[in-house]
Every structure is written in C-alpha cells, then in structure tokens.
C-alpha positions as CSV (number, residue, x, y, z in Angstrom):
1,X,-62.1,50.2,6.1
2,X,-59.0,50.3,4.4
3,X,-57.2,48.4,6.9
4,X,-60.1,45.5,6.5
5,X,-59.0,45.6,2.8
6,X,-55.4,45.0,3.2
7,X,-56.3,42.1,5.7
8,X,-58.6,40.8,3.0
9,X,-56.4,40.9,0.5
10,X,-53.2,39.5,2.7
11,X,-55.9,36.5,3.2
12,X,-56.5,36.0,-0.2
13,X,-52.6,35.8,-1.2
14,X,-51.9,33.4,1.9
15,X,-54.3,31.5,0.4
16,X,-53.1,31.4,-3.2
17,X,-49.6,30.8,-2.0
18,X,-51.1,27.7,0.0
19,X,-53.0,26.3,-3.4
20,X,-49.7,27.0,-5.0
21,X,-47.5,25.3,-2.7
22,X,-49.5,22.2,-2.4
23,X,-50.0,22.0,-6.1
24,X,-46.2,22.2,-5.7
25,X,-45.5,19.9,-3.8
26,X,-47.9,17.6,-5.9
27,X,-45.0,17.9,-8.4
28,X,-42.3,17.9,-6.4
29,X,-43.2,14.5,-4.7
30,X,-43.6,12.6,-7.9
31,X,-40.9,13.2,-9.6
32,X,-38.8,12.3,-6.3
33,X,-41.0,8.8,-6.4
34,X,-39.7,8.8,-10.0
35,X,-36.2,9.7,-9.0
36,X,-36.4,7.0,-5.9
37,X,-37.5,4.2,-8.5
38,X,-34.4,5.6,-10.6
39,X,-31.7,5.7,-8.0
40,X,-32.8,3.6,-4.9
41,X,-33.4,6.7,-2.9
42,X,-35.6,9.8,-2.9
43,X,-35.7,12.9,-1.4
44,X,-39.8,14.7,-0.6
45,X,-39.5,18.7,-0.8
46,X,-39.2,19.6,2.6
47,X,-36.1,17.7,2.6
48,X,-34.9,19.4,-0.1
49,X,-35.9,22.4,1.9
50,X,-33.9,21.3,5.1
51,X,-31.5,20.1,3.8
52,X,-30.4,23.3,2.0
53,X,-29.2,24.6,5.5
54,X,-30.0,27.9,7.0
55,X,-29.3,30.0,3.6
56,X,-31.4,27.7,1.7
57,X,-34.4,27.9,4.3
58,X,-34.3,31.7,4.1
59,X,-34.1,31.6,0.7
60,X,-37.9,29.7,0.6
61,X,-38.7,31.9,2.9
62,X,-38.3,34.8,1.3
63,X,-39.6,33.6,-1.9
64,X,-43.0,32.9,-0.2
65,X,-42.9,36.2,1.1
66,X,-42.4,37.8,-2.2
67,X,-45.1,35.3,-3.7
68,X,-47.6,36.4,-1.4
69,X,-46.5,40.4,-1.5
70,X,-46.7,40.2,-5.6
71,X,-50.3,38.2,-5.4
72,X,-51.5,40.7,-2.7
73,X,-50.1,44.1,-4.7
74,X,-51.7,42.9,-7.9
75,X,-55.4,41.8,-6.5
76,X,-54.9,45.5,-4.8
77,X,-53.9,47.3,-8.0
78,X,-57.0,45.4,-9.7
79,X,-58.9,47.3,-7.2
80,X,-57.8,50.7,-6.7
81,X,-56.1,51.1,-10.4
82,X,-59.4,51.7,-11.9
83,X,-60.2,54.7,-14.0
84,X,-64.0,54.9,-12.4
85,X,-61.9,55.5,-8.7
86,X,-59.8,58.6,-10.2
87,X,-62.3,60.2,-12.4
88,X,-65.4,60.5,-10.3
89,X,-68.2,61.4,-12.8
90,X,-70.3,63.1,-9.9
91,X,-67.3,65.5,-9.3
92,X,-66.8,66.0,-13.0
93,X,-70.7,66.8,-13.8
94,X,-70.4,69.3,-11.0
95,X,-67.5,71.5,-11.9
96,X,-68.8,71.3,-15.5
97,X,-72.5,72.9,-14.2
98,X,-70.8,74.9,-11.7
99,X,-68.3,76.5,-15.1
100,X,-71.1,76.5,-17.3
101,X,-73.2,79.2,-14.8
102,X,-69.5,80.9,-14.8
103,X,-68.9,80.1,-10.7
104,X,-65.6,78.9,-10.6
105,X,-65.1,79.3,-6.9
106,X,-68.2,77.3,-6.5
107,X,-66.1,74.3,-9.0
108,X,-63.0,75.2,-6.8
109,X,-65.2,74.0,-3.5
110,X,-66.6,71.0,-5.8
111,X,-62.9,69.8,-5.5
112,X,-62.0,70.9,-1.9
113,X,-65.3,68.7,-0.7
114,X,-64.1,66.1,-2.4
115,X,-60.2,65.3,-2.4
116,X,-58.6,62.9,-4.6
117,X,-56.0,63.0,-7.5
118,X,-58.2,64.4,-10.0
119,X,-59.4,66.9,-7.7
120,X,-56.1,68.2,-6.8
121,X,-55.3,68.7,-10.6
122,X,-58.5,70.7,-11.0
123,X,-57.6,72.8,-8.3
124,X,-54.0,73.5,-9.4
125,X,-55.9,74.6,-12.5
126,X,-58.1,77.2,-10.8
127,X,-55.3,78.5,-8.6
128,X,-53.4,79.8,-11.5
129,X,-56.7,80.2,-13.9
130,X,-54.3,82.6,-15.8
131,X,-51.6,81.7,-18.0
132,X,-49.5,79.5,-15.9
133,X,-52.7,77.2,-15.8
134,X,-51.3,74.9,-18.1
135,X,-48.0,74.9,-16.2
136,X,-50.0,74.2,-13.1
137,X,-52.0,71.5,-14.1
138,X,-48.8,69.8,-15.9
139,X,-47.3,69.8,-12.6
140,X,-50.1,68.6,-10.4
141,X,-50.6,65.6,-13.0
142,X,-47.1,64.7,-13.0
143,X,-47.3,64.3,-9.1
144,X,-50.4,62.3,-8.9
145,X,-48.7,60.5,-11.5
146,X,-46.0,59.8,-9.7
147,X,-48.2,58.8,-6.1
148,X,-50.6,56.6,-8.7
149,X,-47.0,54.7,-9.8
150,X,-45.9,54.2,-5.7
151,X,-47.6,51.1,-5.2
152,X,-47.5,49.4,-9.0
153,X,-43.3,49.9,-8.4
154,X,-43.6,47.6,-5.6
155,X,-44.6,45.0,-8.4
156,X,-41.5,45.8,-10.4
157,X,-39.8,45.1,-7.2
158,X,-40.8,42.0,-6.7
159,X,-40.4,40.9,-10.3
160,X,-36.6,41.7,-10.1
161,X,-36.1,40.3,-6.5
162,X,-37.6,37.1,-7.4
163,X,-35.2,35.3,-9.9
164,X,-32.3,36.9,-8.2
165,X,-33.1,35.0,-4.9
166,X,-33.6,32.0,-7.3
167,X,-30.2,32.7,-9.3
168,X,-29.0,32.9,-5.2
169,X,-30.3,29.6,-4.7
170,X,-29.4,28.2,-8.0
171,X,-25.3,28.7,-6.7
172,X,-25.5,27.5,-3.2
173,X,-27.0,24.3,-4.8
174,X,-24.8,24.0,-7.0
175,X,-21.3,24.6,-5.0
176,X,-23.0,21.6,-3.0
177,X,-23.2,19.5,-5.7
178,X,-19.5,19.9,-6.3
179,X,-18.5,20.1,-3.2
180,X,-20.3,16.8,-2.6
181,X,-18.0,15.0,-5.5
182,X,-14.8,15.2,-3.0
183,X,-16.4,14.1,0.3
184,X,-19.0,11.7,-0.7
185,X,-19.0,7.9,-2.6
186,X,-21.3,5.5,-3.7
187,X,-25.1,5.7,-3.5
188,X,-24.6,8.6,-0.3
189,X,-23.1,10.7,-3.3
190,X,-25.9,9.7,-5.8
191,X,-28.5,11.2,-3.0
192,X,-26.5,14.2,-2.1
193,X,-25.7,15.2,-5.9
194,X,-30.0,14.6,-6.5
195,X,-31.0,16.9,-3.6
196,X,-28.1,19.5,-4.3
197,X,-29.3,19.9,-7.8
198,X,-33.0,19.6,-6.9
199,X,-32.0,22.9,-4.1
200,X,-30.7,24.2,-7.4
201,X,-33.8,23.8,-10.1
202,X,-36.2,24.6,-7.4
203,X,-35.4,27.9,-6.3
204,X,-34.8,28.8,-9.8
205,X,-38.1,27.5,-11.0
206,X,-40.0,29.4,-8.2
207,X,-38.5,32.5,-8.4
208,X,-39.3,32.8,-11.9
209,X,-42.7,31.1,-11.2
210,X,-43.1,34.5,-8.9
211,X,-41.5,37.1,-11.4
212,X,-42.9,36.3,-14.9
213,X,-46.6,37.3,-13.6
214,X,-45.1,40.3,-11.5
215,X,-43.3,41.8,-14.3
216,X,-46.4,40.9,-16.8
217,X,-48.7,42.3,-14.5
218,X,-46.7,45.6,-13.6
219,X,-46.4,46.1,-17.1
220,X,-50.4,46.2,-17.7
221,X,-50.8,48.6,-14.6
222,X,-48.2,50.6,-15.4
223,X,-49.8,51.4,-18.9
224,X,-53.3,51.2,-17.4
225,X,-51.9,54.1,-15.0
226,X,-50.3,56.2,-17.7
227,X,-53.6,56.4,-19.3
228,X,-55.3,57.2,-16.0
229,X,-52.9,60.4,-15.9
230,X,-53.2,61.1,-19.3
231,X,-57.0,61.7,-19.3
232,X,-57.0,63.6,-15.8
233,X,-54.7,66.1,-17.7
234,X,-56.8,66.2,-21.3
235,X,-60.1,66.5,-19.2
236,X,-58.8,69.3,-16.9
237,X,-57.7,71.4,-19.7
238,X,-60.5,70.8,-21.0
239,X,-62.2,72.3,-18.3
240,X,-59.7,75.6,-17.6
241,X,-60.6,76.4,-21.5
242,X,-64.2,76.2,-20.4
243,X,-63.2,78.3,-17.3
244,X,-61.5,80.6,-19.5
245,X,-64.2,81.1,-22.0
C-alpha cells in the first residue's frame, strides 16, 4: 500500500514538473522570437539546453530531479503530516476508559495493539509510571519528534540545493559569455553572448522557481510538526496524572 502511494505521488510530481516545463518553455520560446526579431537570430530552450555542454545538461537535469523530489515530498507531507494520523482518537478514548476503571496494563496493551508515535510515548509513560515518568515521556517525544522531522528535512534539502545548482549554472554561463568576447565577432558573437546569458538567467530563475516553495513549504510543516509533538507530550501527561491519580 505504501509503495502504491509513493508511485502515486512520483506520478503526480512527473506530472507537475511536465505542466511546468511546458508552461516554461511557453516563455522561454517567446521571448527568444522577441530576441530573434531584435538580433537576426534566436536560440528555442533546448538549445540553450545543449548548448550549455555536458555541465550545463546535468545541471537541468538535476534541477528537474529536485523539482520533482520537492513536489513529491510536499504532496506526501500533506498527507502523512496530519495531526488526525498521529493522535488516533480511538486509541486515545481507549486508554482514557481503560485509566478511568484503574487498568493500566490493559491501556499499556491499548498501545502495544496499536503502534505508532503516539503510542510509543504512552508506553514510555507507563514503563516508568513512577517518577521518572515525565523524563520518559520527554524522551520518547523528543525521538518521535525527531523521526516526524526525517522526511520534512528532505524539503530543507532541496530548498538549499536548488539555487546553488542555479548560482552553479549562473557562472558556467557567464565564464562563456566572456570567454566568447575573445574568440567570437560579428553577429556569431551576438548569438553566443544571447545564449550564454540566457544558460545564465535560466538556471538561476529555475532554481529559485524550485526553492522559494520548498523552503515556504518546509517552513509550514516544520511548525505544523512541532505542534504535532507538542500535543502528543501535553496529552500523555495528561494521561500519567490520570494514571497516577
């Protein structure tokens, strides 16, 4: 099942990077008519593309790759990060009945038949039901914190990787460009200058294309997450001082 979910979710991305790169290259191809009306001569994307050599091919490559990665992490966050899939109100409804007749091996086995982060802090609770309860649960919250955080870190990730690759790209056009000054003349130089610097603006444009919602979005998880943790801990204390009493 899970597996059928990542597929899903790899679909979807493929196909918002494919509405992305043809709304693109939409853009891309008009202002090169623009610049061909200009100048005499006009370079489509793909040229730009190929003609950046084999760094600037890997470079687009690996800026679709993060594109699809960041679309596919945060249509999965929207899915799992969810405060409904961490606080199960069966399992909570259960422990409470099960403390409120005074069974607290019968909450314990509430958990155990039902694993998940929240259950695994309950349990840490019941294990040390004494005074290093608090310490226990404290613990056990901080690591489920820290699993919960795995994935929405990949976002970061990709929200630092992006404009660097474009920064990357950014150079290599523009060492081109001047490079193109001393063995080029005439309209040839004209043509090569315009596709260095469009190499250039490109990558730069699509890397930060890719990071801005990346960072925005692992910003939102990350404080959607923190709350996640934070209620797991107040509700399980809640529950050792009902244990307790």
């Amino acid at each position: 099942m899970k597996r059928t979910l990542d597929i899903r979710l790899l679909t979807l991305g493929l196909l918002t990077l494919a509405v992305f790169s043809v709304q693109a290259q939409d853009v891309v191809m008009n202002e090169a008519a623009a610049g061909a009306e200009a100048l005499g001569t006009g370079d489509g994307f793909l040229d730009v593309v190929i003609k950046g050599g084999f760094l600037g091919i890997v470079l687009w490559l690996s800026l679709a790759a993060l594109s699809v990665a960041g679309t596919h992490l945060i249509v999965d966050s929207f899915l799992k990060i969810k405060e409904k899939r961490f606080i199960p109100t069966g399992l909570i409804d259960g422990v409470r009945s099960a403390l409120g007749s005074g069974d607290v091996s019968k909450a314990k086995e509430l958990c155990d038949e039902e694993p998940g982060a929240l259950s695994n802090i309950l349990s840490a609770g019941f294990i040390n039901i004494g005074d290093g309860a608090e310490d226990a649960v404290s613990v056990a919250t901080e690591l489920e914190s820290e699993k919960l955080m795995q994935r929405v870190n990949y976002l970061n990730v990709v929200g630092n990787l992006a404009p660097m690759l474009g920064l990357l790209g950014t150079v290599q056009g523009m060492i081109m460009a001047f490079a193109t000054l001393g063995t080029e003349a005439g309209a040839a130089k004209n043509a090569m200058l315009a596709t260095n610097i469009s190499q250039a603006l490109y990558t730069t444009a699509a890397g930060l294309v890719i990071a801005v919602p990346a960072l925005g979005f692992f910003s939102f998880f990350r404080n959607r997450a923190a709350k996640i943790s934070l209620n797991m801990e107040a509700l399980t204390m809640e529950l050792m001082k009902k244990a307790r009493d």
